[in-house]
C-alpha positions in Angstrom: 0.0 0.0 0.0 1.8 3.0 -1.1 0.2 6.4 -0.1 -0.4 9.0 -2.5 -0.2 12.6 -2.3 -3.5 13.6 -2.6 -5.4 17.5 -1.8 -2.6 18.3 1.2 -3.1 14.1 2.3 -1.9 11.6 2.4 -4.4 8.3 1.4 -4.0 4.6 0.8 -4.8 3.5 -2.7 -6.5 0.6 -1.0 -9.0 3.3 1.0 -9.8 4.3 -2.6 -11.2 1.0 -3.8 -13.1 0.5 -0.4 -15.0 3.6 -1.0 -15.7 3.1 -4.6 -17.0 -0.5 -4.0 -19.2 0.7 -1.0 -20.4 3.2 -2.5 -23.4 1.5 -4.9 -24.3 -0.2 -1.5 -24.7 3.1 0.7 -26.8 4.9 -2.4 -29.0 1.5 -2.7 -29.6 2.0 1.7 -30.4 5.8 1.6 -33.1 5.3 -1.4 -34.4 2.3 0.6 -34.6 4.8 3.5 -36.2 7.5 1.6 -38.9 4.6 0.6 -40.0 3.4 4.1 -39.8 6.8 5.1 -42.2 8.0 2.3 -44.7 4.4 3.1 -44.6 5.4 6.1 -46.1 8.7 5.8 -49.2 7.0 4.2 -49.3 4.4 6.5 -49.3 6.5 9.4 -52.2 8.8 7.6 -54.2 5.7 6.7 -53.8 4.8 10.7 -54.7 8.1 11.5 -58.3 8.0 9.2 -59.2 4.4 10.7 -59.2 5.5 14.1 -61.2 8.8 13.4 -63.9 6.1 11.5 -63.9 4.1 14.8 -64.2 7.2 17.2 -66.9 8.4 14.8 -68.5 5.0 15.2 -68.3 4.8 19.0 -69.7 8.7 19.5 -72.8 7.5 17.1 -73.3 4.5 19.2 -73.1 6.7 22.7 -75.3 8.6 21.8 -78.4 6.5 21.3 
């Protein structure tokens, strides 16, 4: 491993190929986190209009 003189650093050409391998991997987890966060918006508003249904439901019955 012989380290190159690179932007006032010094880095392992090894480092190099670590980062570029990993990198399709970390872009693949951050969309997949982007997707379950987005689902879970609409999950959590889909909750959200069930339980309002079922309150809506109880009130009616109550009140006969």
């Amino acid at each position: 491993m012989n380290p190159i003189f690179l932007s006032n650093s010094f880095v392992c050409r090894s480092s190099e190929v670590i980062r570029l391998r990993f990198r399709p991997v970390l872009i693949a987890l951050c969309l997949g986190g982007v997707t379950l966060g987005l689902n879970s918006c609409a999950t959590a508003r889909g909750f959200g209009q069930d339980v309002e249904k079922t309150g809506n439901k109880i009130e009616e019955a109550a009140s006969r």
